[in-house]
N, C-alpha and C positions, 0 to 999 in steps of 0.2 A: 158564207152564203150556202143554204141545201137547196136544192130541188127536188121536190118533196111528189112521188109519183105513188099513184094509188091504184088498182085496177081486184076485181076480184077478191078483193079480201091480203093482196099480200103491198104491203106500206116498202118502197125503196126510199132512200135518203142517198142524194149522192152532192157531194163538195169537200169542199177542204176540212181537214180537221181540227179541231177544236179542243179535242182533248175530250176533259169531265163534260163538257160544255155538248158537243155534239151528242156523246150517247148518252147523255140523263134528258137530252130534247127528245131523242127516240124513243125513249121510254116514257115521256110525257104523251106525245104524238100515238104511241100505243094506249096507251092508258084511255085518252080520250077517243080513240076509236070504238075502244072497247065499253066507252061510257054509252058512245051512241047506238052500237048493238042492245045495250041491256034497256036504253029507253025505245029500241023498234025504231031510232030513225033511219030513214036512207040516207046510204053514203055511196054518191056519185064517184063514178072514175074520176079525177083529175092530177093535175099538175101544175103544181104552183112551187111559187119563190119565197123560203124563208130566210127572212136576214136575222143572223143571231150576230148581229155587231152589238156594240153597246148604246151607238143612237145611228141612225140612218133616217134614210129620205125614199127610200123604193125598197120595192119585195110586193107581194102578197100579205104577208106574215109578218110582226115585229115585235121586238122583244121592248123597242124603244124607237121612238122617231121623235123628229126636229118638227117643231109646229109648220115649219114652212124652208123650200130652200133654193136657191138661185139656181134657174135650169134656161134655158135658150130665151136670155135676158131678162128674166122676171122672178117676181116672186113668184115661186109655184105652191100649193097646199100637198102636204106629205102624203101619199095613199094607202101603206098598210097598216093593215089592220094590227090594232097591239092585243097579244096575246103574253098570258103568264111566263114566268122563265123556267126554267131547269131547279133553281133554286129551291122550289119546296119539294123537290125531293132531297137534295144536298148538295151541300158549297162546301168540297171538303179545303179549299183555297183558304177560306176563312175559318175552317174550324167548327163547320157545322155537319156533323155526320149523315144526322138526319135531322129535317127542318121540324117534324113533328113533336118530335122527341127537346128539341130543343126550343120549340114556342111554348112547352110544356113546363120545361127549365127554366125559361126567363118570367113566365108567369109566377112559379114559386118563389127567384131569386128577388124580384119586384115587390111581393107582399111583404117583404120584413125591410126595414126602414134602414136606409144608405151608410154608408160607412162617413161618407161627408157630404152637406149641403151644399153640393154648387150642381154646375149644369157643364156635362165633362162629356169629351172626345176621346179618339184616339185610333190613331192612324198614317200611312206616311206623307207627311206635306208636300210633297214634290208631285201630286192626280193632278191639284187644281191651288188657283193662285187664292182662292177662298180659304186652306187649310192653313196655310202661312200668314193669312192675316188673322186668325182666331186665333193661331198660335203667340200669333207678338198681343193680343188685345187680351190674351186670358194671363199674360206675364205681368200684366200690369194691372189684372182685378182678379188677385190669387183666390179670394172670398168670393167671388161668386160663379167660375170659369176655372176650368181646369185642363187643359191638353197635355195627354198622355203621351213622351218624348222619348223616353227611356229603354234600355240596351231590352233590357228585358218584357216581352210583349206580354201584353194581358189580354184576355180572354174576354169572348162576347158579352159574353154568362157574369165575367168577374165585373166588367163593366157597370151593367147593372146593380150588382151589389154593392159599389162602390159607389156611385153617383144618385143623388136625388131626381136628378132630370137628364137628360139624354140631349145631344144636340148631331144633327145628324149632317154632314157636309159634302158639298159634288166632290165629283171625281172625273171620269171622261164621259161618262154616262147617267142612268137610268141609277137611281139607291138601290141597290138588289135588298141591302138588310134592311129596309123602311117594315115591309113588312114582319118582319120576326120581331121589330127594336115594341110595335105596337104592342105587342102581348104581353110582355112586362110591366103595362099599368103606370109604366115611369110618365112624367110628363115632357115634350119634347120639343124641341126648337128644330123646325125643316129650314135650311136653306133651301129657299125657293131655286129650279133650275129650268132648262128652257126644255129641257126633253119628259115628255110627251111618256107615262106609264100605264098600263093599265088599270090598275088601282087608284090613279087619279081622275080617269077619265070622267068627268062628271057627267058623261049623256047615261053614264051607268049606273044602274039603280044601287044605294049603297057605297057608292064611290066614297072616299075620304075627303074630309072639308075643312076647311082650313078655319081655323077660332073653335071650331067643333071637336075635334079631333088633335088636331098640334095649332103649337104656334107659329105660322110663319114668318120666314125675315130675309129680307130683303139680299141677293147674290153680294153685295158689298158691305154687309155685316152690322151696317146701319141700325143701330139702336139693339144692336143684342145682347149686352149690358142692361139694359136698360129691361129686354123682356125678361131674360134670368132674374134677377130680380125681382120683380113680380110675379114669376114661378116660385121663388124660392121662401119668396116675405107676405108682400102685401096683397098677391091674389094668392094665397096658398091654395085654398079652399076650391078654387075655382079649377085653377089648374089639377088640383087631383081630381075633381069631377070629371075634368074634359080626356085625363088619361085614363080612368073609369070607362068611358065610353068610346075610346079610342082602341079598349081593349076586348069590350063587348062587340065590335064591330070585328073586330079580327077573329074574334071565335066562329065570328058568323060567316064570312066572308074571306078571311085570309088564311085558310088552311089549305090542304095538298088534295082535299075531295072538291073544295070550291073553283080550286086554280083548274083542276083537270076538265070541271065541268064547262066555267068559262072556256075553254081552251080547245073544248071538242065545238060549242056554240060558234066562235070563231072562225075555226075552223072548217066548218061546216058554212058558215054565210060563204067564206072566201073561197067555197070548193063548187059552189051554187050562182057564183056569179055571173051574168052575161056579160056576155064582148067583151072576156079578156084577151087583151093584145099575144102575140104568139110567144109560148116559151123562150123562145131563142131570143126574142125582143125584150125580155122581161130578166133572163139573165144577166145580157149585158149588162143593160141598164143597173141589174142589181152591183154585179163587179166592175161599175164605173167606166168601163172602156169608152164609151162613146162611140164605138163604129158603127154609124147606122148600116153602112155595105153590109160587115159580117151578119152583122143581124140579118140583115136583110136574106144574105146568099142563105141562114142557117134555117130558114122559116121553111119548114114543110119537114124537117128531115127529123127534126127531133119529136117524135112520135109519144104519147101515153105508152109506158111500157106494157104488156101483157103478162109477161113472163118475165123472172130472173134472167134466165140466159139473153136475154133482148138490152137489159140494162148492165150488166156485166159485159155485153158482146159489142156489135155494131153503136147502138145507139152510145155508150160513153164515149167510144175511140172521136167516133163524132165532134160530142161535147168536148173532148180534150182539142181537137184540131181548131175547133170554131171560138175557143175561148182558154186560150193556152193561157192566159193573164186568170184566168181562174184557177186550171188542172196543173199547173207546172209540173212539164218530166222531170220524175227524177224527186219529186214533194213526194212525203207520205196522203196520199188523197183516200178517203174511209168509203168503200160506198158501202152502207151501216141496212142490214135488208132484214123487216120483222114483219110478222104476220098478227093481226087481230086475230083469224082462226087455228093461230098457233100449227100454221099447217106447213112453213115456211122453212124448207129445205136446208139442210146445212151441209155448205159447201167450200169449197175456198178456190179464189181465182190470183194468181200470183204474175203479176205483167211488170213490165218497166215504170207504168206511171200510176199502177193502181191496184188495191188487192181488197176483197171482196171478203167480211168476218160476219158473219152472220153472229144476230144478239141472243 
């Protein structure tokens, strides 16, 4: 979880760290600030909650949410807003240095025709109980299904060259590689999953469509024999039409200028909103705790910072006292400080529960 404060042109980020994940967010977050100076829009002071988990139910911001989730006895409806990930700039975790460079790559490796006709994975079966059943279902339809098992890993890029059709499977979350796997032209089988992306989001113009763009099948693998098959045989034709267009849509829409765009859009609704509830109410709730008292005692004190030394100083010691289940003494906690007018001071603050790197 960050909490993400704005004032004057200088962008703080402060929460737990994340690693690649936290500062390629910050440099997305800049990006798109810097998208909305070049179009002249206004950008409000605010403060808001971004949850970079892999699916959640609260934040401002999300990288991924649950269509709905059980809160003071009910169904409730999820409320942030989904925004792009970190990933088109790079996931170097999986072996993509740069997403651009590499939706460039799979486009090429996608135009010359597969090393073998089936519809192939590859990854560890132990994310989701969905890998392990495609696993035991491609052991027994070696021709048309393949799961890649073996000591030695293969590569995104080798993927594609190796396989006619692509089959892409959950994990704990959100497909980070859905969008790269598009640009290769391959034809693809989605396992359907219950979290909620932005590129699927259909109120979005351009969103991806399911028979349009891939095939989808069913979380319990139901009849996916059955659609490989018909990718691979009897609708050939069809299915390379739909990864034709599967691929023309990610030219348009799924690159690292479109994410940023959406992402300042986003950002900008969620930074414009009325009656949002108070930061301190909005953190808990982000880091789960459920204490409405603290929340309660923390409202008024955690202030829009003005200045570096305000978010570095008083106002964290604050956040760490009011939400120790977030700050833990003693964790590496990043508070990550970048400026859109590149005016942004470098300095460094070294404490017991938190040090200060400017990007």
């Amino acid at each position: 979880v960050l909490w993400l404060d704005y004032s004057a042109g200088l962008l703080c980020l402060i929460g737990n760290s994340h690693g690649q994940r936290t500062e390629l967010t910050a440099v997305m977050l800049e990006l798109a600030l810097d998208s909305a100076y070049h179009d002249a829009r206004p950008v409000p002071a605010f403060a808001l909650v971004f949850n970079l988990n892999d699916h959640s139910c609260v934040g401002d911001l999300a990288y991924a949410r649950c269509p709905t989730c059980r809160g003071l006895g009910r169904q409730v409806r999820c409320a942030p807003l989904l925004v792009p990930d970190y990933t088109f700039l790079s996931w170097r975790y999986s072996g993509i240095d740069s997403y651009s460079a590499s939706a460039v790559g799979f486009a090429s490796a996608g135009a010359v025709p597969a090393e073998k006709r089936v519809c192939g994975w590859a990854g560890s079966v132990n994310s989701h109980k969905s890998r392990k059943i495609f696993s035991r279902v491609a052991a027994v339809n070696p021709t048309t299904l393949e799961s890649w098992q073996r000591r030695v890993a293969i590569g995104q890029r080798a993927q594609i060259s190796r396989w006619a059709c692509l089959v892409d499977l959950p994990a704990i979350g959100y497909s980070g590689r859905l969008p790269l796997l598009l640009h290769s032209g391959r034809p693809l089988l989605f396992v359907e999953r219950r979290m909620e992306s932005w590129y699927l989001d259909t109120r979005q113009r351009g969103a991806l469509a399911s028979w349009d763009h891939y095939v989808p099948v069913e979380p319990a693998l139901t009849g996916i024999v059955e659609s490989a098959t018909r990718i691979l045989t009897t609708n050939a034709s069809q299915a390379v039409a739909m990864a034709g267009r599967a691929r023309a849509l990610a030219r348009r829409t799924l690159s690292l200028r479109t994410a940023v765009r959406y992402l300042m859009l986003q950002l900008l609704s969620a930074a414009w909103a009325p009656g949002l509830p108070p930061l301190a109410e909005r953190l808990e709730a982000a880091a789960g705790g459920g204490d409405a008292r603290a929340a309660a005692a923390a409202r008024g004190v955690l202030p829009a910072a003005d200045a570096i030394d305000e978010v570095a100083g008083s106002t964290f010691v604050q956040l760490v006292e009011r939400f120790p289940h977030l700050f833990p003494i003693g964790a590496d906690n990043d508070i990550v400080c970048t400026a859109a007018t590149k005016t942004c001071r470098a300095r460094t603050i070294q404490t017991a529960a938190v040090k200060l790197n400017p990007l």
